[in-house]
C-alpha positions in Angstrom: 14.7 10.6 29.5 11.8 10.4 27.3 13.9 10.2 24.4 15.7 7.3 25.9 12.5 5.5 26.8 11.3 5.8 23.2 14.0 4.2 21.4 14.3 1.5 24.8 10.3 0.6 23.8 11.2 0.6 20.2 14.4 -2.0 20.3 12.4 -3.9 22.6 9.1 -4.3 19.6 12.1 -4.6 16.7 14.0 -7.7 19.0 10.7 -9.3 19.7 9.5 -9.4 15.9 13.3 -10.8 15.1 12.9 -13.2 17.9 9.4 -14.3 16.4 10.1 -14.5 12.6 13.5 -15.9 13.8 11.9 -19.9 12.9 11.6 -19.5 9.5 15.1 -21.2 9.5 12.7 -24.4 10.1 14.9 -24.6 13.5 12.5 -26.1 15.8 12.2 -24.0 19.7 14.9 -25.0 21.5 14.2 -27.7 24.3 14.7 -27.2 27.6 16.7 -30.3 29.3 14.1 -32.3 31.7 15.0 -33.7 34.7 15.8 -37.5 34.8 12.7 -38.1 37.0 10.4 -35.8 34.5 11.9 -37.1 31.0 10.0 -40.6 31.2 6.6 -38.4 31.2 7.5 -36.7 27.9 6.0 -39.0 25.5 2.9 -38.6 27.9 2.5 -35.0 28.3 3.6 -34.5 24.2 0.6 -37.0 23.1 -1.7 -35.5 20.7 -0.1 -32.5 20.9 3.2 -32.8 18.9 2.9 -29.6 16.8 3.6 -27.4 19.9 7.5 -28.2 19.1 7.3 -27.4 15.2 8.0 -24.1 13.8 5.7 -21.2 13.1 5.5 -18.9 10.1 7.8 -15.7 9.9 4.7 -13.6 10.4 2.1 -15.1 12.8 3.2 -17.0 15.7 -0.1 -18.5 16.0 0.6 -20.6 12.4 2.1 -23.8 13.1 3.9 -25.9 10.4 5.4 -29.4 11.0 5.9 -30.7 7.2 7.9 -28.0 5.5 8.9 -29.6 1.5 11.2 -28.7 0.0 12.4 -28.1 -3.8 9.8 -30.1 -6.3 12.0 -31.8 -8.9 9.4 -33.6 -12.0 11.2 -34.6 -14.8 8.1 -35.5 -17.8 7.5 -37.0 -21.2 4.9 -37.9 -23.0 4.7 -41.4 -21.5 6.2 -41.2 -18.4 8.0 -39.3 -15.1 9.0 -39.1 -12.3 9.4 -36.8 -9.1 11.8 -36.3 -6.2 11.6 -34.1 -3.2 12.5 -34.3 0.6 10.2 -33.3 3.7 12.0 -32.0 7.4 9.1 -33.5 9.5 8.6 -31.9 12.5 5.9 -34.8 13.8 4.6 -37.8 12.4 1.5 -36.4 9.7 0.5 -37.7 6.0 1.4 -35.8 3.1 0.2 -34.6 -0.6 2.5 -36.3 -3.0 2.1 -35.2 -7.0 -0.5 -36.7 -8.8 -4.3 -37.3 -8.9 -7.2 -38.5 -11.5 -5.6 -39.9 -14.5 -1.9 -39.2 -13.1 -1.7 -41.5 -9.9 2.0 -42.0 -8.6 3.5 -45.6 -9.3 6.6 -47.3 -7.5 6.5 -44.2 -4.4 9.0 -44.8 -2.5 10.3 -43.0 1.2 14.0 -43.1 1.6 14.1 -46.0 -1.0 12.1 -47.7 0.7 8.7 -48.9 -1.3 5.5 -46.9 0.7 2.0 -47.5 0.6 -0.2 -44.5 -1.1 -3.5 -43.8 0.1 -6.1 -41.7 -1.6 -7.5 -38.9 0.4 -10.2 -37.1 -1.6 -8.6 -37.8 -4.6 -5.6 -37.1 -4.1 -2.6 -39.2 -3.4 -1.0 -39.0 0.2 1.9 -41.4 2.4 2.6 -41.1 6.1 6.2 -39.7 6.9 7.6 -39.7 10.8 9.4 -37.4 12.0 13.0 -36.6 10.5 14.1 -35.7 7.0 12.9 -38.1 4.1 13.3 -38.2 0.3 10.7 -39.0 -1.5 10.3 -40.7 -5.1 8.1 -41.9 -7.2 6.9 -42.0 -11.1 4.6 -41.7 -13.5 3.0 -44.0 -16.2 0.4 -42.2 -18.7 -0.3 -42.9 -22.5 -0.6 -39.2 -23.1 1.0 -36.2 -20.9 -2.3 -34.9 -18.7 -2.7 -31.1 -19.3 -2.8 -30.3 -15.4 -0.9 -32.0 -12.1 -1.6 -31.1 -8.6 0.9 -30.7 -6.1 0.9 -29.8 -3.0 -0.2 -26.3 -1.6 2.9 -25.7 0.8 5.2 -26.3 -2.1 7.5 -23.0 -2.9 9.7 -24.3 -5.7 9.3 -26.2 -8.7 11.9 -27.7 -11.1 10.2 -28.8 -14.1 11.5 -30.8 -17.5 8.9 -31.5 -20.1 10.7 -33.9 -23.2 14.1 -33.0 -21.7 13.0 -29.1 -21.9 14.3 -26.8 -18.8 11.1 -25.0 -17.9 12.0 -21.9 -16.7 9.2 -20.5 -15.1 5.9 -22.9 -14.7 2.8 -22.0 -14.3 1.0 -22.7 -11.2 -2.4 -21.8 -10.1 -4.0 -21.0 -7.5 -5.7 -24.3 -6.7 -1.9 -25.5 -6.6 -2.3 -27.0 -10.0 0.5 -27.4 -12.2 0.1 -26.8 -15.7 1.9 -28.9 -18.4 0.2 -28.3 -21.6 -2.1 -26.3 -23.2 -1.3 -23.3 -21.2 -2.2 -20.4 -23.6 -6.0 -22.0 -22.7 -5.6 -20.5 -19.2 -6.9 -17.2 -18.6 -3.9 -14.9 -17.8 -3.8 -11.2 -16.4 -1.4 -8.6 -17.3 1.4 -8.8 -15.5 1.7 -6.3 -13.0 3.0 -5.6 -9.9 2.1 -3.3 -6.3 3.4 -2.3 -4.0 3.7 -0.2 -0.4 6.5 -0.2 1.6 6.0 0.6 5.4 9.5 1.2 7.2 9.9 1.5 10.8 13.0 3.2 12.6 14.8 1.7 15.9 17.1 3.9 17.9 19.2 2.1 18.3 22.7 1.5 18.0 23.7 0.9 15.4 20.8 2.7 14.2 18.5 0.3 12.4 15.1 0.6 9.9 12.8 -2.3 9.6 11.2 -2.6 6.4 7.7 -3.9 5.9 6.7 -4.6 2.1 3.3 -5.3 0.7 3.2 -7.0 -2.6 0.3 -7.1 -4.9 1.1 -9.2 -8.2 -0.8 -10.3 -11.2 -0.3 -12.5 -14.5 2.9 -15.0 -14.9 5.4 -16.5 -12.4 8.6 -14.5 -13.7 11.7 -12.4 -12.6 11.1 -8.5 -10.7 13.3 -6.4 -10.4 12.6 -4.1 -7.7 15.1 -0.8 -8.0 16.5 1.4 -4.9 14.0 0.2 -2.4 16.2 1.0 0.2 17.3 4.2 1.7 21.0 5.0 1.3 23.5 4.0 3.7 22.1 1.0 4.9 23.4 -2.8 5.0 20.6 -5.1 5.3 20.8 -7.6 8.1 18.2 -10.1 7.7 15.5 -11.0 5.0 11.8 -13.3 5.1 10.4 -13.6 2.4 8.2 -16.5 1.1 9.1 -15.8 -2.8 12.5 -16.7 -3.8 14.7 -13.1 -3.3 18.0 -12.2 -3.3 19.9 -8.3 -3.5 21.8 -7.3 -6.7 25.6 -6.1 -6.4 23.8 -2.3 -6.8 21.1 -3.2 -3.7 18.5 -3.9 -6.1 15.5 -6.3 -5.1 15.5 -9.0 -7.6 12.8 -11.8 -6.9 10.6 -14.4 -8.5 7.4 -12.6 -8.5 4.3 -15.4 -8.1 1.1 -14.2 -9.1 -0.7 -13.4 -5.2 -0.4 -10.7 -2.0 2.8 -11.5 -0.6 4.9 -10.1 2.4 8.2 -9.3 2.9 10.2 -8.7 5.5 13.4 -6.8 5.8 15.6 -5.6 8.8 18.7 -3.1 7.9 21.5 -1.1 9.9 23.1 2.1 9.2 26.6 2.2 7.8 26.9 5.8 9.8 24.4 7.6 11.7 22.4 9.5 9.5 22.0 13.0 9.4 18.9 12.9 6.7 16.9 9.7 6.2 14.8 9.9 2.9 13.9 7.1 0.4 15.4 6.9 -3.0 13.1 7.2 -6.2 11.6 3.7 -7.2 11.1 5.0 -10.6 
């Protein structure tokens, strides 16, 4: 019976953290159908407190995101650019657009339709409502600026400099953007940490929830991480805020960004298990 209530308590803690990391999909919680003599009050009850329907990070419930970007595409010369990238808007907010001092956005436009760009704090910003926009604008410069902020919640950049595919740019931690001069920025080594905490659900199918702990230093580039996983296991769902995906051997491989990142994975097993130990990482 004990046994029983064990793995019972231990489903229950594994389906609640899957239930809880579940938004990541940027799926908003579900509404609950109102009754017609309630619905008219909606608008009422919601006012000034619109971000209780927009989605929370993977890992704390408590951290509420309505404007989630998406991909940053900036194609640069030495004269001019220009930028493109949509927003799902979870509530009507202003945004961070590229630019700032000595690379203000010109002709911005929301959906193609022209928008007015205010600064705030030096940097530029437009007002989105809720929905999913695309947003342009470009740039007009006699001389390519060395730097280029962006905004912070960005997670992917593509970036062409002259035509040039950059494959892996360099962003700091301020979420600046370098575009020239980067051996002038002080670099570590590259190296990367890590500790991997895994916790076992008796369940069935028998399931192992893995908690990683990354620790990285120097340039934004490609880690491999090898036989992370315990044998016999099919992974099941994976949150991660770096770009990840598994190799055809079950290899890690991800775009490691320099930072303490977590990562989330939940696995089954193929058969129940008579020996559960970790492969060798080395």
């Amino acid at each position: 019976m004990k046994s029983y209530m064990t793995g019972l308590n231990c489903f229950i803690k594994c389906f609640g953290i899957i239930l809880m990391i579940h938004s990541i999909g940027l799926a908003a919680p579900p509404e609950t159908p109102l009754p017609s003599n309630l619905a008219q009050w909606k608008e009422w009850v919601l006012f000034g407190k619109e971000d209780k329907l927009c989605p929370t990070h993977y890992n704390n419930a408590q951290v509420i995101q309505c404007m989630w970007p998406t991909k940053l595409q900036l194609e640069l010369t030495a004269s001019s650019g220009q930028f493109i990238q949509e927003w799902y808007c979870f509530k009507e907010d202003w945004v961070q657009i590229p630019g700032g001092k000595g690379s203000w956005p010109d002709q911005v436009t929301i959906d193609n339709k022209t928008s007015i760009v205010v600064d705030a704090k030096g940097l530029p910003s437009i007002y989105l409502t809720k929905g999913i926009h695309q947003v342009k604008g470009q740039f007009n410069w006699t001389r390519m600026p060395e730097t280029l902020p962006v905004t912070k919640s960005v997670g992917l950049i593509s970036l062409t400099i002259d035509h040039k595919k950059i494959d892996f740019p360099q962003i700091d931690n301020e979420s600046t953007l370098w575009l020239r001069k980067t051996s002038r920025i002080k670099q570590d080594e590259d190296r990367l940490y890590l500790t991997i905490y895994r916790l076992l659900c008796d369940t069935i199918p028998m399931q192992m929830i893995h908690y990683i702990k990354l620790s990285i230093s120097g340039n934004e580039r490609e880690e491999r991480l090898v036989r992370i996983l315990p044998k016999n296991l099919i992974p099941l769902q994976m949150n991660s805020a770096l770009p990840m995906h598994f190799s055809n051997n079950g290899d890690i491989i991800l775009r490691a960004r320099p930072g303490q990142w977590d990562i989330q994975i939940t696995t089954r097993f193929e058969t129940m298990p008579e020996i559960i130990e970790p492969e060798s990482v080395i």
